[in-house]
N, CA, C and O atoms as a Tripos MOL2 file, in Angstrom:
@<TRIPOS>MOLECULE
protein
  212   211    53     0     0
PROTEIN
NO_CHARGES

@<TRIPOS>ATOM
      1 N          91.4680  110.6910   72.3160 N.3       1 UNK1
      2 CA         90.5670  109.7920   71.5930 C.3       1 UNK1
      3 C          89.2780  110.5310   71.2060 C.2       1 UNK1
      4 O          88.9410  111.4010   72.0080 O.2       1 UNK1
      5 N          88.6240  110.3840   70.3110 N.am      2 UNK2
      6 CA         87.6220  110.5340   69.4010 C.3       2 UNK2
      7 C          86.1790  109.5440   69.5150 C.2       2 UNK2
      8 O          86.1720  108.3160   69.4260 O.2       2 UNK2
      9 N          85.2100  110.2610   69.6940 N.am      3 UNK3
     10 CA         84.1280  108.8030   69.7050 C.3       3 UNK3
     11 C          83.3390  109.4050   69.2590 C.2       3 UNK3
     12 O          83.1320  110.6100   69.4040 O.2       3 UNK3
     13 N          82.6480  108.4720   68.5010 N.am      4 UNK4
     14 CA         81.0590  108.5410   67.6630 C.3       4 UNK4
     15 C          80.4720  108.0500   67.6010 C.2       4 UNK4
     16 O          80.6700  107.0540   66.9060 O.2       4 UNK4
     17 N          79.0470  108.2360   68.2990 N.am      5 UNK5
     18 CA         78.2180  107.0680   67.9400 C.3       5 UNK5
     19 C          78.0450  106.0730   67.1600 C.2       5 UNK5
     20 O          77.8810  106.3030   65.9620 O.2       5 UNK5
     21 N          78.0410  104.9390   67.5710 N.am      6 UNK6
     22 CA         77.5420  103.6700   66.5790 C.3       6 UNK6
     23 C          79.1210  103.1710   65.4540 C.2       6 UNK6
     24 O          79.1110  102.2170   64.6750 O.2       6 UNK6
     25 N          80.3930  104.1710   65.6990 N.am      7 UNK7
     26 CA         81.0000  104.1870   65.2070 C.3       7 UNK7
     27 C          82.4190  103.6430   65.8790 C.2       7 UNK7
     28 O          83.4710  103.5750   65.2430 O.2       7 UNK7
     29 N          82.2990  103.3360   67.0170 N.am      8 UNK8
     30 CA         83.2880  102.6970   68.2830 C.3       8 UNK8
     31 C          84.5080  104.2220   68.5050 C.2       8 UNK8
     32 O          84.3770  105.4450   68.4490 O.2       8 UNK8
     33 N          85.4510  103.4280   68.7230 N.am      9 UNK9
     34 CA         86.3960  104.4040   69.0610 C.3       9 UNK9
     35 C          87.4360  104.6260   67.8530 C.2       9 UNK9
     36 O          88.0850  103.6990   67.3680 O.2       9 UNK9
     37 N          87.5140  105.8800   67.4490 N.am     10 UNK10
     38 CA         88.6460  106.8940   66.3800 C.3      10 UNK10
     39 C          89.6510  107.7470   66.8950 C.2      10 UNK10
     40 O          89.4090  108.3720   67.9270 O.2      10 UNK10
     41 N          90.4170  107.8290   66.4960 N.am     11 UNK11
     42 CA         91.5670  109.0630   66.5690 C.3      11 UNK11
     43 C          93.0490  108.7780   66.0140 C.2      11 UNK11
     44 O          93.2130  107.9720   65.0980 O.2      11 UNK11
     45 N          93.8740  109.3090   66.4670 N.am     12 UNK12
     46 CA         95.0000  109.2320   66.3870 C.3      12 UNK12
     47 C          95.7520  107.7010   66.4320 C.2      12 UNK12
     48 O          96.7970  107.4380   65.8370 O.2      12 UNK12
     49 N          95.3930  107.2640   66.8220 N.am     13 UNK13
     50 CA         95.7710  105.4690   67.6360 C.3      13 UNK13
     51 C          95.0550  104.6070   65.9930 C.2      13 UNK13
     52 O          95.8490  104.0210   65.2570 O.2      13 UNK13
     53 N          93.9830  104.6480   65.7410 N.am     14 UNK14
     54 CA         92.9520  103.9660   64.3650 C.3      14 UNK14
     55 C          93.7140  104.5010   63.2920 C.2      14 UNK14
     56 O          94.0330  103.6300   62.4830 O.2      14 UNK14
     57 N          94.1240  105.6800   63.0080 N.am     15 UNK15
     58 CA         94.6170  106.2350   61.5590 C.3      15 UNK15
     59 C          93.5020  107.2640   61.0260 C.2      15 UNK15
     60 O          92.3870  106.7650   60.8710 O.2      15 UNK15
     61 N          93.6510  108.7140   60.7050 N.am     16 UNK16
     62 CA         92.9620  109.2090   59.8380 C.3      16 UNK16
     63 C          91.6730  108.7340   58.7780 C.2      16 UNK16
     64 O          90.4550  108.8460   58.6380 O.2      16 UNK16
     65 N          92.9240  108.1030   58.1300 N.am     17 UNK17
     66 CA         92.1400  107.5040   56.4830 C.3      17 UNK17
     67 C          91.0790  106.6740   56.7420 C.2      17 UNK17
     68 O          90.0050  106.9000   56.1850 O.2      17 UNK17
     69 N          91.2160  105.6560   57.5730 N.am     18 UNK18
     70 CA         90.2200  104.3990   58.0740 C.3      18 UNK18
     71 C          88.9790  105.6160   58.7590 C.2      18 UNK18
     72 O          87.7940  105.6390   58.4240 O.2      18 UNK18
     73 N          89.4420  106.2780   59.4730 N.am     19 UNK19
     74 CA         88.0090  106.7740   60.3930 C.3      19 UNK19
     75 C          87.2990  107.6920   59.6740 C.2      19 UNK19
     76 O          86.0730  107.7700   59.7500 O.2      19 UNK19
     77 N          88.1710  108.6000   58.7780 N.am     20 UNK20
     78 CA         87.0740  109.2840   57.6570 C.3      20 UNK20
     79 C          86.5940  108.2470   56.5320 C.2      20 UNK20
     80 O          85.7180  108.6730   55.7790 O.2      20 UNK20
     81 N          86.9980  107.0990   56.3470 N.am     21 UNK21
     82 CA         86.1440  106.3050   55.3460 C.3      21 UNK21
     83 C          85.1550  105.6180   56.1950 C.2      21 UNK21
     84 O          84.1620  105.3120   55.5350 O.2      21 UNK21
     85 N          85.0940  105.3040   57.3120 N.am     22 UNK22
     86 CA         84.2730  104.9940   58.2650 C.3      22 UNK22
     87 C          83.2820  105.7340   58.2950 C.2      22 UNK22
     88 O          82.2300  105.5280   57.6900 O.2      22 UNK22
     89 N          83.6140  106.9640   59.2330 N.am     23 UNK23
     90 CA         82.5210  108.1200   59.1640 C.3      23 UNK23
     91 C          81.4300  108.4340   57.4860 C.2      23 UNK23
     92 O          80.2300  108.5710   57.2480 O.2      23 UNK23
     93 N          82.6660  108.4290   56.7020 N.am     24 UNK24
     94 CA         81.4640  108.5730   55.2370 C.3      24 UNK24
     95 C          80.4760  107.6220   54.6530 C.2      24 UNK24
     96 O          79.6430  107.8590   53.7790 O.2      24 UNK24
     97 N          80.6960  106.5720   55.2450 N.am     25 UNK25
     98 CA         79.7750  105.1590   55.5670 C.3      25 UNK25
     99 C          78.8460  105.4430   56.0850 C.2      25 UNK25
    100 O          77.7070  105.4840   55.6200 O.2      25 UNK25
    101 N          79.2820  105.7340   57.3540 N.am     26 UNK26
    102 CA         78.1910  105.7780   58.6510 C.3      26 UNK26
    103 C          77.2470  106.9320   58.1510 C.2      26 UNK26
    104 O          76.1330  106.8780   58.6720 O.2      26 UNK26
    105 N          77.4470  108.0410   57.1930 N.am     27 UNK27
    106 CA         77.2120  109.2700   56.8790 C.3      27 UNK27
    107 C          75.7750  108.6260   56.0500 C.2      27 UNK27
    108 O          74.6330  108.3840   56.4400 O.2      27 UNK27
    109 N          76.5660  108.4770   54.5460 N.am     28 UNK28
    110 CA         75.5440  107.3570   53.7640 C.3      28 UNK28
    111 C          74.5310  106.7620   54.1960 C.2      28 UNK28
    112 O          73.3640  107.1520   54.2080 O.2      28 UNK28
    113 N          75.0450  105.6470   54.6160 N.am     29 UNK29
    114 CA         73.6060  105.2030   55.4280 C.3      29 UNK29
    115 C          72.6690  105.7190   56.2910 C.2      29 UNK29
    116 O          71.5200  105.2820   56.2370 O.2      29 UNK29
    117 N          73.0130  106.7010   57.1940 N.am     30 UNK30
    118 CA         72.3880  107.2230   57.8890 C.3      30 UNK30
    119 C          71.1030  108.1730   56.8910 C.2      30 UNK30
    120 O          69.8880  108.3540   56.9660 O.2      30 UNK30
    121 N          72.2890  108.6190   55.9340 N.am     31 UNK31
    122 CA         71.0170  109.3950   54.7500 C.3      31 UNK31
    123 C          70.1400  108.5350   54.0790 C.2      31 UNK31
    124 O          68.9610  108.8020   53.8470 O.2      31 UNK31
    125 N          70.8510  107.2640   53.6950 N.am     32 UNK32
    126 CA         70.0080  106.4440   52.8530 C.3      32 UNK32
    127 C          68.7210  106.0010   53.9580 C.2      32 UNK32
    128 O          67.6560  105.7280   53.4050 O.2      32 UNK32
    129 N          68.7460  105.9390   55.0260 N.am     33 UNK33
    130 CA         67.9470  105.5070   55.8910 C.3      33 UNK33
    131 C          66.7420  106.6680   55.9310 C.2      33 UNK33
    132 O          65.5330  106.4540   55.8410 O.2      33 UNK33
    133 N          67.2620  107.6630   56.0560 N.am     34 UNK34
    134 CA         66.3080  109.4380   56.2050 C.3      34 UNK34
    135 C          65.5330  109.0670   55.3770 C.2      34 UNK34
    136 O          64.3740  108.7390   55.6340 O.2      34 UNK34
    137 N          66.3100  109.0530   53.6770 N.am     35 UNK35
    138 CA         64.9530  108.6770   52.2200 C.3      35 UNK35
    139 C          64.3230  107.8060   52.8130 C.2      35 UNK35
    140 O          63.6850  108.3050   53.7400 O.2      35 UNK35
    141 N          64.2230  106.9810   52.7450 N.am     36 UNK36
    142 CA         63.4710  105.6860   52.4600 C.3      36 UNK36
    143 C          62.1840  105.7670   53.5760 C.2      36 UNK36
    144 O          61.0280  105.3560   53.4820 O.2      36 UNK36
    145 N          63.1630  106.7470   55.0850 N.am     37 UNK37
    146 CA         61.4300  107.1750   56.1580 C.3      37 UNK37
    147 C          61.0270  108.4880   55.4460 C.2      37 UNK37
    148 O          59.9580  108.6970   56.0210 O.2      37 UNK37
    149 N          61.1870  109.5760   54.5180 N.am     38 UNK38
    150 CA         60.9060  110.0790   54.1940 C.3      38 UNK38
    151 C          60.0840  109.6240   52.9070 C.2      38 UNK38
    152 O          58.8640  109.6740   53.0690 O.2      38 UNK38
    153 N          60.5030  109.2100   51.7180 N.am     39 UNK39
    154 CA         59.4890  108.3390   50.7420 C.3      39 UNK39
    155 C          58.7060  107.5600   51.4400 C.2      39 UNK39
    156 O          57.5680  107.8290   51.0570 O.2      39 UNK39
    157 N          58.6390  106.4060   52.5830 N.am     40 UNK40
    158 CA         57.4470  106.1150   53.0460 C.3      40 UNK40
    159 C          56.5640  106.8370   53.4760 C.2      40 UNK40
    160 O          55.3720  106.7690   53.1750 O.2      40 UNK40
    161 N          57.2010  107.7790   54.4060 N.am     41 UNK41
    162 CA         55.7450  109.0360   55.0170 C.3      41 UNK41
    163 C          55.0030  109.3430   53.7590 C.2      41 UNK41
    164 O          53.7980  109.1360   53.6120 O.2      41 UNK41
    165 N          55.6940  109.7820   52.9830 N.am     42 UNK42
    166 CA         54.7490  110.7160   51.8600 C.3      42 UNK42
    167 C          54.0050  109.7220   51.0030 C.2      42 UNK42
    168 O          53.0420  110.0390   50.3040 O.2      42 UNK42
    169 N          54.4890  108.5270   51.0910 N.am     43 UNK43
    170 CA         53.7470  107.0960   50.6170 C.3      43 UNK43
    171 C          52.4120  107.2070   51.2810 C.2      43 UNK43
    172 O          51.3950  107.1380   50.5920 O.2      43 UNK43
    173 N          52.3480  107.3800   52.6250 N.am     44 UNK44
    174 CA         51.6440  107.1040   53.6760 C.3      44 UNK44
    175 C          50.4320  108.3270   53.4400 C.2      44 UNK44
    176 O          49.2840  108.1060   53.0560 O.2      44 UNK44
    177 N          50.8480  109.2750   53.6810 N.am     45 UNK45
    178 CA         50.2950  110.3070   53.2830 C.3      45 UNK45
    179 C          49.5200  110.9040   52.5310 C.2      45 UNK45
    180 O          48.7780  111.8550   52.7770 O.2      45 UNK45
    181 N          49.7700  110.0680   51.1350 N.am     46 UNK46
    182 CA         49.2110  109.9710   49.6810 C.3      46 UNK46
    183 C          47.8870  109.0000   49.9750 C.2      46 UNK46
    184 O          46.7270  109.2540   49.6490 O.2      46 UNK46
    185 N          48.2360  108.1500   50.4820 N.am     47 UNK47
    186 CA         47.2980  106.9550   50.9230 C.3      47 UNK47
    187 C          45.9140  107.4370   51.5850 C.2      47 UNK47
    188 O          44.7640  107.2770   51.1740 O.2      47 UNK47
    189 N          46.4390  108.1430   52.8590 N.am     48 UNK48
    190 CA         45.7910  109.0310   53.6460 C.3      48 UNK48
    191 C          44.7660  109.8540   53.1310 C.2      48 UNK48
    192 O          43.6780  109.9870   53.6900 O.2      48 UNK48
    193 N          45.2750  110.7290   51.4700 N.am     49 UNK49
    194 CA         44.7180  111.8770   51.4670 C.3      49 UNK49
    195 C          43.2250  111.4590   50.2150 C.2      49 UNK49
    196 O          42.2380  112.1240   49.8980 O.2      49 UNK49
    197 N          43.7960  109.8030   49.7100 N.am     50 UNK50
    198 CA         42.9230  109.1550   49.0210 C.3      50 UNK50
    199 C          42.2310  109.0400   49.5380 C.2      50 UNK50
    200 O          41.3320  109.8680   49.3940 O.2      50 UNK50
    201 N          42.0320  107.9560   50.5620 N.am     51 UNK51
    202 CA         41.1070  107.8520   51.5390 C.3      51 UNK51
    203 C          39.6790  108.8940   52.1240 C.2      51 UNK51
    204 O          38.4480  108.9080   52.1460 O.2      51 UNK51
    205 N          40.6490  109.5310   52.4620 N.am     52 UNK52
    206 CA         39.8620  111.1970   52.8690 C.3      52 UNK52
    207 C          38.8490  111.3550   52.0590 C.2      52 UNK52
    208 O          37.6960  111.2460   52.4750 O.2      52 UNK52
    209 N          39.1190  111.6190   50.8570 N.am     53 UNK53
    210 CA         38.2670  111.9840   48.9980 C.3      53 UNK53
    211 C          37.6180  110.7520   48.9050 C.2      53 UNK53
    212 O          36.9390  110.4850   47.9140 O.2      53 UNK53
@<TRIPOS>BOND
     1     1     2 1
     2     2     3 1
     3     3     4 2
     4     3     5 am
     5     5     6 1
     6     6     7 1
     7     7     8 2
     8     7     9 am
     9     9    10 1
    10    10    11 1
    11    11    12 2
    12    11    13 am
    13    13    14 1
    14    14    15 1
    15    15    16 2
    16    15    17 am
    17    17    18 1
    18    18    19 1
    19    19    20 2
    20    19    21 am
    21    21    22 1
    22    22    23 1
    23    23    24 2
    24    23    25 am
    25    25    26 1
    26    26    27 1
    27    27    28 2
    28    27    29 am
    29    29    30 1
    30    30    31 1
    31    31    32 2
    32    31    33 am
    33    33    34 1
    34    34    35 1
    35    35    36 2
    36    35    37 am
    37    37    38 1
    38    38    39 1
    39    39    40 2
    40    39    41 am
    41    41    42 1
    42    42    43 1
    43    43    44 2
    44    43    45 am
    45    45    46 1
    46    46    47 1
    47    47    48 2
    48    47    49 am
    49    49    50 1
    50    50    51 1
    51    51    52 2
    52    51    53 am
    53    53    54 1
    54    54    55 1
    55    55    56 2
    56    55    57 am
    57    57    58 1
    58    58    59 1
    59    59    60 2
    60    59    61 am
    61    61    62 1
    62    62    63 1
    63    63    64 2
    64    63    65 am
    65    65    66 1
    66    66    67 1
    67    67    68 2
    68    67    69 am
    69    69    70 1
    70    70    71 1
    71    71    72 2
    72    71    73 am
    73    73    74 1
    74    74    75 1
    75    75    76 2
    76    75    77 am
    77    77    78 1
    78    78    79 1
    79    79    80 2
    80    79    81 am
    81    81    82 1
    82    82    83 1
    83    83    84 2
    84    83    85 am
    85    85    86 1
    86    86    87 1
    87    87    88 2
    88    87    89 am
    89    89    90 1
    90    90    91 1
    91    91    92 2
    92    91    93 am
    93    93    94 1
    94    94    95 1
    95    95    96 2
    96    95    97 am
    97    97    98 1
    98    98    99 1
    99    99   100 2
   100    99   101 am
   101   101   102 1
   102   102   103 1
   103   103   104 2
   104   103   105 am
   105   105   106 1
   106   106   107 1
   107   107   108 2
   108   107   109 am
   109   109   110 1
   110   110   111 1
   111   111   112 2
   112   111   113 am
   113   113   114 1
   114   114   115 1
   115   115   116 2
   116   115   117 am
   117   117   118 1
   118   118   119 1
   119   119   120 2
   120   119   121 am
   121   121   122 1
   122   122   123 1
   123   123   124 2
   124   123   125 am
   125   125   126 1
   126   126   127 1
   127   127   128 2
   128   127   129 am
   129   129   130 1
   130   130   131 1
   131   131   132 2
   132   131   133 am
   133   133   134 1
   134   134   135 1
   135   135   136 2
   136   135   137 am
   137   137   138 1
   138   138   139 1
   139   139   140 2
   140   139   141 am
   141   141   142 1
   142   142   143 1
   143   143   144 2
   144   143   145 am
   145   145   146 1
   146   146   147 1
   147   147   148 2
   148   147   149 am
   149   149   150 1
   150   150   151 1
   151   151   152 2
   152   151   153 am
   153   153   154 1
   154   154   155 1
   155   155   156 2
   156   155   157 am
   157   157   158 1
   158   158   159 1
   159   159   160 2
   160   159   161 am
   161   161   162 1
   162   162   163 1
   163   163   164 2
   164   163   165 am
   165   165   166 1
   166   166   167 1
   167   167   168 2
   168   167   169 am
   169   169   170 1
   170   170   171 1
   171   171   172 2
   172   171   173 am
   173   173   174 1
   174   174   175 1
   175   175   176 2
   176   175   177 am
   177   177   178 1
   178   178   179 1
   179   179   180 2
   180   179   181 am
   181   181   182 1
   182   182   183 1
   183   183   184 2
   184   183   185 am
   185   185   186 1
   186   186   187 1
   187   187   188 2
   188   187   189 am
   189   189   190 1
   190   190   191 1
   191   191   192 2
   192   191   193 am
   193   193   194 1
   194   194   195 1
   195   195   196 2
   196   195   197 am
   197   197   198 1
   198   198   199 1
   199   199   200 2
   200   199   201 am
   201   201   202 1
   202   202   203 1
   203   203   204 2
   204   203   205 am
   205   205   206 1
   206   206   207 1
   207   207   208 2
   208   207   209 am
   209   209   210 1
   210   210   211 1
   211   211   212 2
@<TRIPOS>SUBSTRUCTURE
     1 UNK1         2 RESIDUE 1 A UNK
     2 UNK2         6 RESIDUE 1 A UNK
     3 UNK3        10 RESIDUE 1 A UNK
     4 UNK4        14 RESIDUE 1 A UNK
     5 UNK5        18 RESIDUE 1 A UNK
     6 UNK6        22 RESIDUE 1 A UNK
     7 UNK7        26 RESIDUE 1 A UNK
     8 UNK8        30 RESIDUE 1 A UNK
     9 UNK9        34 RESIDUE 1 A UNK
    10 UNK10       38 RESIDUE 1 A UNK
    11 UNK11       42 RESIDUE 1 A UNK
    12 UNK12       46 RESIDUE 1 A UNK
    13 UNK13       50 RESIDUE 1 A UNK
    14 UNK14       54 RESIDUE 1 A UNK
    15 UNK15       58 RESIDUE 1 A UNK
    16 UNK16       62 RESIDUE 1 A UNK
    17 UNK17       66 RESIDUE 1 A UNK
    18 UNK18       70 RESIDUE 1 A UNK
    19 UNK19       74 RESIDUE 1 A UNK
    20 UNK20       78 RESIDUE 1 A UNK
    21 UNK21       82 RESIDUE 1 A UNK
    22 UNK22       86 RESIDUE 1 A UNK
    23 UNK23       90 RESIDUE 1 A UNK
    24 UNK24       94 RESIDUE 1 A UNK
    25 UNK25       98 RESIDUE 1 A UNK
    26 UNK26      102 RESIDUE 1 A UNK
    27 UNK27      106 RESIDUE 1 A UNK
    28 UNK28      110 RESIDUE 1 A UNK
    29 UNK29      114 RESIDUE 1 A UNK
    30 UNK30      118 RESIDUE 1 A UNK
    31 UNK31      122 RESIDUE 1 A UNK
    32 UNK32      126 RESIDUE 1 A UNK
    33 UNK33      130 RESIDUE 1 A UNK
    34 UNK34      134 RESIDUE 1 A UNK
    35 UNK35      138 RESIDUE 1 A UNK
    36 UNK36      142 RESIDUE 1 A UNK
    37 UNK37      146 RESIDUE 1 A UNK
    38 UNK38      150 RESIDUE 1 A UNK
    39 UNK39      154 RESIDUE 1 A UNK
    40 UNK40      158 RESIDUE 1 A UNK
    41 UNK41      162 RESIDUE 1 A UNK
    42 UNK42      166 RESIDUE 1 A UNK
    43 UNK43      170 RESIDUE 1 A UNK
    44 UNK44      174 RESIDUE 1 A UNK
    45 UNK45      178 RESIDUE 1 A UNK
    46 UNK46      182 RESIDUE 1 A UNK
    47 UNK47      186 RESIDUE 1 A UNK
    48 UNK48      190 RESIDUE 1 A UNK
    49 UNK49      194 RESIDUE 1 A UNK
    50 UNK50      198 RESIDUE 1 A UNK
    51 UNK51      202 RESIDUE 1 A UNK
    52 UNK52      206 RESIDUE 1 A UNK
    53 UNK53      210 RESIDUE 1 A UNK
């Protein structure tokens, strides 16, 4: 058996196809999540450097 976080249990027993379309989900979002704290910091940042001036 196979395990991944946040992703329950994979392997042989689940099927291939299902757990790599799973995983490329879990993949996605995990990135889409990175942008969005990354565009806020630099949101934040910008804010910050106004302020400063």
């Amino acid at each position: 058996m196979v395990y991944y976080p946040g992703c329950g249990m994979m392997g042989w027993s689940g099927g291939w196809g299902f757990g790599w379309a799973f995983m490329f989900l879990y993949g996605l979002i995990l990135v889409g999540v990175l942008v969005l704290i990354i565009f806020w910091i630099l949101k934040m940042w910008k804010e910050v450097q106004r302020k400063k001036k």
